[in-house]
C-alpha positions in Angstrom: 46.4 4.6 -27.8 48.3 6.0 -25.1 48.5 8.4 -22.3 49.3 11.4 -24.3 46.4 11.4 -26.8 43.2 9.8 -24.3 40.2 12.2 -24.6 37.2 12.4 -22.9 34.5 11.3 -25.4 32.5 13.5 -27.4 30.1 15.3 -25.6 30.5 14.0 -21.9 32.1 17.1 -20.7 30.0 20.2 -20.3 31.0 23.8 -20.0 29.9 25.0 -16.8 27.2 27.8 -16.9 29.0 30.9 -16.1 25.8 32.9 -14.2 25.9 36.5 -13.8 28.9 37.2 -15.4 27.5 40.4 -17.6 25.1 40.3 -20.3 27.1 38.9 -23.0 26.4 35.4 -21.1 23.4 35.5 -21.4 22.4 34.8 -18.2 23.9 38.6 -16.2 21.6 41.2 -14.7 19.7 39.0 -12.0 21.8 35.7 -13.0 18.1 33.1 -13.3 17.2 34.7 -9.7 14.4 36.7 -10.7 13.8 40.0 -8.8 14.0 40.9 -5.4 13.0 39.0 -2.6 15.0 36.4 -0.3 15.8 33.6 -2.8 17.7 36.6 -4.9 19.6 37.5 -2.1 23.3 35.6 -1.5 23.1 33.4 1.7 19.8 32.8 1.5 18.8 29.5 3.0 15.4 28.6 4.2 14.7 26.4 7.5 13.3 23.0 7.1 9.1 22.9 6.6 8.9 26.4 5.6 6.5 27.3 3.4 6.5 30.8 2.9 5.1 32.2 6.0 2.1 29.7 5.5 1.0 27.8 8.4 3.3 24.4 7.6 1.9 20.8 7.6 3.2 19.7 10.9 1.6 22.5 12.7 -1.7 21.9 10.6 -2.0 18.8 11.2 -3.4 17.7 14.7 -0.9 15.8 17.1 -2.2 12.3 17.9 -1.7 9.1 19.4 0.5 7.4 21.4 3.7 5.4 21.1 4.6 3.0 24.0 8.3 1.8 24.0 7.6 -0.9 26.2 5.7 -3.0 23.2 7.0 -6.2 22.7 5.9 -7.2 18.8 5.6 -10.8 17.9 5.3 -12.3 14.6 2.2 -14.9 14.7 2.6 -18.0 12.9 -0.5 -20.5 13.3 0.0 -24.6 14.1 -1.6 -24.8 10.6 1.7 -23.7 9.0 4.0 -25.6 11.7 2.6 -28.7 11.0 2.9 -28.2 7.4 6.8 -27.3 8.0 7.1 -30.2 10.1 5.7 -32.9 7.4 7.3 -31.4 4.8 10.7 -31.4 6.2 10.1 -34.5 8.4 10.7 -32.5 11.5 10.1 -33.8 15.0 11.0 -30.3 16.4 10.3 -27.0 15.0 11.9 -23.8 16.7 12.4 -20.4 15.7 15.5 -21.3 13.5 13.7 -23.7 11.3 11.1 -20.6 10.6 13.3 -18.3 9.8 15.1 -20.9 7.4 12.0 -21.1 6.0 11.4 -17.3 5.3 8.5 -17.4 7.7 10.4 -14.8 10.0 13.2 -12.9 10.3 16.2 -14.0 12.4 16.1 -12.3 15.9 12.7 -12.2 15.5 10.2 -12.6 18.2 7.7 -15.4 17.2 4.5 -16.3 18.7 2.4 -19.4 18.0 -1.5 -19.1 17.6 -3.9 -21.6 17.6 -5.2 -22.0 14.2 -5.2 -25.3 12.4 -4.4 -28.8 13.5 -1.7 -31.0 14.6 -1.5 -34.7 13.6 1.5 -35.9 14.7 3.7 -34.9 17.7 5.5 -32.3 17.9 8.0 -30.3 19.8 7.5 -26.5 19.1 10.1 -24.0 20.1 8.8 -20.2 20.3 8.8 -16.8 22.1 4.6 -17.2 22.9 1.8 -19.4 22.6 -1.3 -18.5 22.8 -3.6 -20.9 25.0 -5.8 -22.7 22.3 -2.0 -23.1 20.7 -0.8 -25.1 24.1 -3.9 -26.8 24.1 -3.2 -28.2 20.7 0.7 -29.0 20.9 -0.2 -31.2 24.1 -3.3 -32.6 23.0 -1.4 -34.5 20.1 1.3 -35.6 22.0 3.6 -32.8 21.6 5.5 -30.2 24.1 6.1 -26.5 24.0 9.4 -25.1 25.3 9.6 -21.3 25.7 12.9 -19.2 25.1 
């Protein structure tokens, strides 16, 4: 094999349709457009969300709701799951870096620790949030809470 004699295998190349070049192609008169109307015509291009001169969706449909930008979304992760990150790593401080090592959350995440579950040994808990029954829980074991 060499340069002169390579060929495309058989079959991968395709002549291109040749529309609305008379009727011997096959495909001449009104070349697969059908007849008359706008989507015959050349240039034709609809706008985005038309639907034929029906009403479209986003002017059926009822505007809603409310978006505030200010929002600041924390992932919650209960003591339940800290202390079972702690004893099974043998960790004497958890912070948001051990978490997301641990696929809890994603890094650059904001995380915020709720109050579920119990702690047994002490701890020092790094986070975004607590929640109060959270603090409550660190400190009542022996633990501390440092907020970034």
């Amino acid at each position: 094999m060499e340069l002169h004699n390579l060929q495309p295998a058989v079959g991968s190349n395709k002549k291109k349709r040749r529309i609305g070049r008379g009727p011997g192609s096959g495909k001449g008169g009104t070349a697969t457009r059908g007849h008359k109307g706008a989507k015959s015509r050349s240039g034709y291009k609809s706008k985005v969300g038309f639907e034929g001169g029906q009403m479209p969706l986003q002017r059926r449909v009822p505007k809603f709701g409310f978006k505030n930008f200010n929002r600041v979304e924390y992932k919650a992760i209960n003591i339940a799951t800290i202390e079972e990150l702690a004893t099974r790593n043998n960790l004497d401080r958890v912070a948001v870096e051990d978490l997301a090592q641990a696929g809890l959350v994603r890094k650059g995440q904001l995380v915020k620790i709720l109050g579920m579950g119990n702690l047994s040994r002490k701890l020092e808990v790094v986070a975004n949030a607590f929640s109060k029954k959270a603090e409550e829980v660190i400190t009542a074991a022996g633990g501390s809470i440092v907020k970034l």
